[in-house]
C-alpha positions in Angstrom: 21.7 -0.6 11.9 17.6 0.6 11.0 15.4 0.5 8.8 13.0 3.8 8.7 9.5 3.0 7.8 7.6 6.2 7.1 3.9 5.9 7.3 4.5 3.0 10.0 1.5 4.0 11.8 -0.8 3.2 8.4 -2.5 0.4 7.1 0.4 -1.6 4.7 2.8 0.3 7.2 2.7 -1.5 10.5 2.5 -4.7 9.1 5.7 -4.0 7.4 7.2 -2.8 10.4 6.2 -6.1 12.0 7.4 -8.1 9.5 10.8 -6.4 9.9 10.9 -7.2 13.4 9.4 -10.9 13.1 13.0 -10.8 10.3 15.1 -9.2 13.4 15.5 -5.8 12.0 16.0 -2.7 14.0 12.9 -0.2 13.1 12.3 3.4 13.2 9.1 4.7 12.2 8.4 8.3 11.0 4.4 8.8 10.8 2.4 11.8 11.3 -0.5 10.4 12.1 -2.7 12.0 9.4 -4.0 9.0 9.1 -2.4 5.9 11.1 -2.6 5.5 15.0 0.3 5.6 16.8 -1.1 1.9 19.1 -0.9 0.5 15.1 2.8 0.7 15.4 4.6 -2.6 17.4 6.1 -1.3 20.9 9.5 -2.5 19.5 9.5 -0.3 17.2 11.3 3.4 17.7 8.2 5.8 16.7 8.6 9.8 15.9 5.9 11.9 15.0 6.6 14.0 12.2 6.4 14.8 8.7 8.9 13.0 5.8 9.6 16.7 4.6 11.1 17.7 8.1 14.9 17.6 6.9 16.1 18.5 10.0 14.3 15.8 12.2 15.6 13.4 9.1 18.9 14.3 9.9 18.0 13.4 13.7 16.6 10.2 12.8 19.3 8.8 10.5 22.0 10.1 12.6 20.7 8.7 16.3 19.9 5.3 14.6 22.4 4.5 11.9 19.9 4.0 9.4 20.6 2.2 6.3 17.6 1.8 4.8 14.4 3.4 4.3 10.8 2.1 3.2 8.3 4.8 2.0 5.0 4.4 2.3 4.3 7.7 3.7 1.4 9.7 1.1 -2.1 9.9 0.3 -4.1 7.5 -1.4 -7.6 7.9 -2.6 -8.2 8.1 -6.1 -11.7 10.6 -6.0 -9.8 12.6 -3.5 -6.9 13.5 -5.7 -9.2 14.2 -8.8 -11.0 16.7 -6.0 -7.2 17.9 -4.7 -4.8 17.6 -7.0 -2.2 20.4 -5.6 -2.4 18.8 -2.3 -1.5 15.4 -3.9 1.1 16.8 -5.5 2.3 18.1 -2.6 1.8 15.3 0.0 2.8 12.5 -2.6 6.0 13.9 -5.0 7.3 17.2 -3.1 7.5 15.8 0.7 8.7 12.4 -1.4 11.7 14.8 -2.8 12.4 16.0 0.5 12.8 12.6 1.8 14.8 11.1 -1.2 16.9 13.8 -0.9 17.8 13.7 2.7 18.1 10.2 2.8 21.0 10.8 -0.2 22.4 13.7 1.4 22.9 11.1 4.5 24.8 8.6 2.1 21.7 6.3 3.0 22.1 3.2 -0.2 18.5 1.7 -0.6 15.5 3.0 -0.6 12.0 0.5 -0.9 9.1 3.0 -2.6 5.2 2.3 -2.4 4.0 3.2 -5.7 1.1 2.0 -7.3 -0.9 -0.2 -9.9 -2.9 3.2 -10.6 0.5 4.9 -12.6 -0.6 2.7 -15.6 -4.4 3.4 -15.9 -6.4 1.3 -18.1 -4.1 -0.7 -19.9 -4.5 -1.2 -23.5 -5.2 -5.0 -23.5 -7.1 -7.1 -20.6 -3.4 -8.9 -20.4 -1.8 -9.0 -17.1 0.5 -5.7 -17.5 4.4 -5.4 -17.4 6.6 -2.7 -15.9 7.5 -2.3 -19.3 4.1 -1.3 -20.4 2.9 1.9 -20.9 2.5 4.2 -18.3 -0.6 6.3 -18.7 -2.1 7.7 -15.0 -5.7 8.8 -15.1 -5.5 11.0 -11.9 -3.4 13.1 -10.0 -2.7 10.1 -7.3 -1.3 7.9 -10.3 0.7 10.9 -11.5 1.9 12.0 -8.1 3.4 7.9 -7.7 4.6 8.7 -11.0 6.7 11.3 -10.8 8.5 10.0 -7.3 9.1 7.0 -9.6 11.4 9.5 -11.9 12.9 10.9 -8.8 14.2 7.8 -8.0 15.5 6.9 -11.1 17.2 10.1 -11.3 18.6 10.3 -8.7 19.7 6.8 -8.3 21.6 7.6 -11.8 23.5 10.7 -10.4 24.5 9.0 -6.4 25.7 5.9 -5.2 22.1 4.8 -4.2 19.6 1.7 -4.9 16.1 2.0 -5.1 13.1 -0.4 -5.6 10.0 0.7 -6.6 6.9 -1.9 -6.1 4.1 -1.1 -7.6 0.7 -2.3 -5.5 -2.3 -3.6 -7.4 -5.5 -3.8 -4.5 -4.0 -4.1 -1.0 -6.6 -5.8 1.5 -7.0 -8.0 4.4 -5.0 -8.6 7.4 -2.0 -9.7 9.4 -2.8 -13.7 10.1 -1.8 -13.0 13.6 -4.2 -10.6 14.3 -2.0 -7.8 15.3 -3.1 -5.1 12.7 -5.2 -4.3 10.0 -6.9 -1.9 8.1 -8.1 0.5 10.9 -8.6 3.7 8.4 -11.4 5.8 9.6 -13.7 6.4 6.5 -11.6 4.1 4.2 -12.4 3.9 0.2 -11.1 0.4 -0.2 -13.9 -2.0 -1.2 -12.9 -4.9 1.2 -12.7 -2.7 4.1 -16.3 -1.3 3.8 -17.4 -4.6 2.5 -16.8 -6.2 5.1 -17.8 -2.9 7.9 -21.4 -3.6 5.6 -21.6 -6.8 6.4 -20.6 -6.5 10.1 -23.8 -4.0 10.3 -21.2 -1.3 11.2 -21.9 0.6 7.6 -25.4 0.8 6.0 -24.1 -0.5 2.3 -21.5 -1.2 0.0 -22.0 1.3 -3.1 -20.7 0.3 -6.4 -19.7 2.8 -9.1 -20.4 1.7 -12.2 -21.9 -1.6 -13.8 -21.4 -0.2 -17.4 -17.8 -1.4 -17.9 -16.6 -3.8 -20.5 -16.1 -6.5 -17.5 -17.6 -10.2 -17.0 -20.6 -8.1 -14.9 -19.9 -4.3 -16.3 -18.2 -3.5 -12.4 -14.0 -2.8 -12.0 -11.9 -5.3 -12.0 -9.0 -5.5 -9.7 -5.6 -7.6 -8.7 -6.6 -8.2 -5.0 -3.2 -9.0 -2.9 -2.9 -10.2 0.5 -1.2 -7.3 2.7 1.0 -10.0 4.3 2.4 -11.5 0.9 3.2 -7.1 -0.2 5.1 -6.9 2.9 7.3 -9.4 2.3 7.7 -8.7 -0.9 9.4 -5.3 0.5 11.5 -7.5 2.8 12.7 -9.1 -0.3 13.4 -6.1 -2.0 15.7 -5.2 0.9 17.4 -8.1 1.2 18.2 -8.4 -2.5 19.6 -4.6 -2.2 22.2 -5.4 0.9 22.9 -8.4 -1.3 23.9 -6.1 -4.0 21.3 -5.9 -6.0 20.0 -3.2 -8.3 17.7 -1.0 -8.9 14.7 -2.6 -10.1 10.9 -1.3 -10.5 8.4 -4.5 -9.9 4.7 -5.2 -9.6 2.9 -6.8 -6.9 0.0 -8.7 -7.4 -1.2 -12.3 -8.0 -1.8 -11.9 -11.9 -5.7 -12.5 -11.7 -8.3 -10.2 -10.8 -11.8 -10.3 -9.2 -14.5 -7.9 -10.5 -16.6 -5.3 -7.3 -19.1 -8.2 -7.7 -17.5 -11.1 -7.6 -15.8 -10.0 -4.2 -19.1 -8.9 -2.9 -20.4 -12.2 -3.5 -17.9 -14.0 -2.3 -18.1 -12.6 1.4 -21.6 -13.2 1.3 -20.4 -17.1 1.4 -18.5 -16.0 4.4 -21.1 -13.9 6.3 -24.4 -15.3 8.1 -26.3 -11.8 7.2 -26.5 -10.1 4.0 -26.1 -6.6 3.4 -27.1 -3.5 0.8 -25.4 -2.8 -2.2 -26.4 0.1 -3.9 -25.6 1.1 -7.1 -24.3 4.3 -8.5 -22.8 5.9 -11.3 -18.9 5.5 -12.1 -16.1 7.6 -10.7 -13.7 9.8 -12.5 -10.3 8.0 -12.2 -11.2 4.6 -11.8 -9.1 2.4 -14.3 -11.4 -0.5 -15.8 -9.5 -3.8 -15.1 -6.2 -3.8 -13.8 -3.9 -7.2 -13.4 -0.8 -7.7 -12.1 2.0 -9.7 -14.6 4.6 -10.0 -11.3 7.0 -12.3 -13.3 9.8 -9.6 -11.8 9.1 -9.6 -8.4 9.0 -13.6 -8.4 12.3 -13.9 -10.0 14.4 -10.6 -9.1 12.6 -10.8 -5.1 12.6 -14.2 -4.9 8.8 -14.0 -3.9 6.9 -16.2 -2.9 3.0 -15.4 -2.3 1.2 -17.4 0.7 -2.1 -15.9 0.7 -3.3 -16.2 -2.9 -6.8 -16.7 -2.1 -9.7 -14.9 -2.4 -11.7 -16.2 0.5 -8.2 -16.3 2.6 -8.1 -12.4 2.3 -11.4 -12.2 2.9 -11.6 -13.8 5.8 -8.6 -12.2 7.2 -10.2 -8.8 6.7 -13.4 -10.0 8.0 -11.5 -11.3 11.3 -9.7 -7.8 11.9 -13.0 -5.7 11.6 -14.9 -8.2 14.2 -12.1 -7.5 16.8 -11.4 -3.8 15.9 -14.2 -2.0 18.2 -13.5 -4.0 21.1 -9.1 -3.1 20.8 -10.0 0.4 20.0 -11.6 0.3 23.1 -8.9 -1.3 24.8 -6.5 0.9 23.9 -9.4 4.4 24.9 -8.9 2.9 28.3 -5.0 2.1 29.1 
């Protein structure tokens, strides 16, 4: 029996795909390379190039490899880009996230992991860590899109013998400990990433939106969590769902939060050269501080985080960019 991982090929993607094969699993991954790499995905793995709202190549896949599970985390993800694009968030996030949910039903597949998101609660109403049960309140499209495949879910988990478990990331960054992937995303939003490109020389500057914001130094704050610790988090979810489990929505984050600056500062301790940071004004969408209270996930998942450190992340990230030029140029020549 597999596992289909859709958006295998991405950045939180093929480390999950490892860390199902590091756990024995059989994988399959569905990815259409919008914005992953097809060398991103381990050779074990069983890849297909194609897009989640293909219901015919579903019925392929599920078929030829008696899949019994499926992780999405297939979509879009940039919060200025879905204020810009909002139909094609829409469509790209919730409709191709039907088509999938409903294949995988009409296949009598029983579990289903989701990649949803921190962003589906906007600025939360107190500077508490926030619950699942808090109130939901997006402020963009992308928040709305993970949203609405949330109700999905829960729908149609109601009407059909089927499990879900929805996880909802706060910040994703660094890298697998190993060294075998990493945030490769050409022209990536996500402030570690371009940190660290800034401080590699490979980027002219970091820009910060906003220093206005009721924060310890007016920039965002943010839950940042170690991509290794989310993927096993997923694995967790799985396991507790074969187990018998039930549908459960959780966050995942470390329940403390680092503002823009105080990241920025902190790789400057890890760094011999310093870079530019430029500041700008803020962006529409962006949620002021945003922490994770993941009492669910550590009791219902059973997780365990093992990266809980700033400078850990950090350096991870750090140790991923200084190798990337030399294995993209590895694989330009096989």
């Amino acid at each position: 029996m597999s596992v289909l991982v859709t958006g295998g090929a991405g950045y939180i993607g093929s480390h999950m795909v490892w860390k199902l094969l590091d756990a024995g699993y059989s994988v399959v991954v569905l990815d259409r390379l919008s914005t992953g790499f097809e060398w991103a995905i381990a050779q074990a793995a069983r890849f297909y190039r194609g897009d989640i709202a293909d219901r015919e190549l579903l019925r392929s896949i599920f078929a030829n490899h008696n899949v019994h599970a499926v992780i999405h985390f297939a979509g879009s993800v940039v919060v200025p880009e879905s204020v810009r694009d909002p139909l094609g968030y829409y469509e790209n996030n919730t409709a191709k996230s039907r088509e999938l949910i409903a294949a995988a039903v009409e296949a009598g597949i029983k579990q289903f992991v989701f990649s949803s998101t921190a962003a589906v609660y906007g600025t939360p109403e107190t500077t508490k860590p926030v619950r699942e049960t808090d109130r939901v309140s997006p402020e963009s499209p992308y928040g709305y899109s993970k949203l609405m495949t949330e109700q999905m879910l829960r729908d149609a988990a109601a009407a059909h013998d089927f499990t879900y478990t929805t996880l909802r990331y706060f910040n994703v960054a660094g890298a697998d400990p190993l060294g075998r992937t990493g945030q490769s995303t050409r022209g990536a939003t996500h402030l570690m990433k371009v940190a660290c490109e800034a401080a590699l020389g490979k980027r002219s500057g970091v820009d910060v939106f906003g220093t206005d914001y009721a924060t310890v130094d007016g920039t965002c704050v943010r839950d940042y969590i170690h991509v290794s610790d989310l993927v096993a988090a997923h694995l967790n979810a799985l396991e507790r769902m074969a187990a018998g489990g039930q549908s459960i929505t959780a966050n995942c984050g470390y329940g403390h939060g680092y503002s823009v600056l105080q990241v920025l500062d902190r790789l400057r301790t890890l760094v011999t050269s310093d870079f530019a940071v430029r500041y700008g004004p803020r962006r529409s969408g962006d949620a002021v501080e945003v922490v994770a209270d993941a009492t669910i996930a550590r009791r219902e998942l059973q997780w365990k985080p093992q990266y809980d450190d700033l400078s850990v992340i950090l350096r991870s990230a750090l140790d991923w960019e200084a190798r990337l030029d030399k294995h993209l140029a590895n694989v330009a020549s096989a």
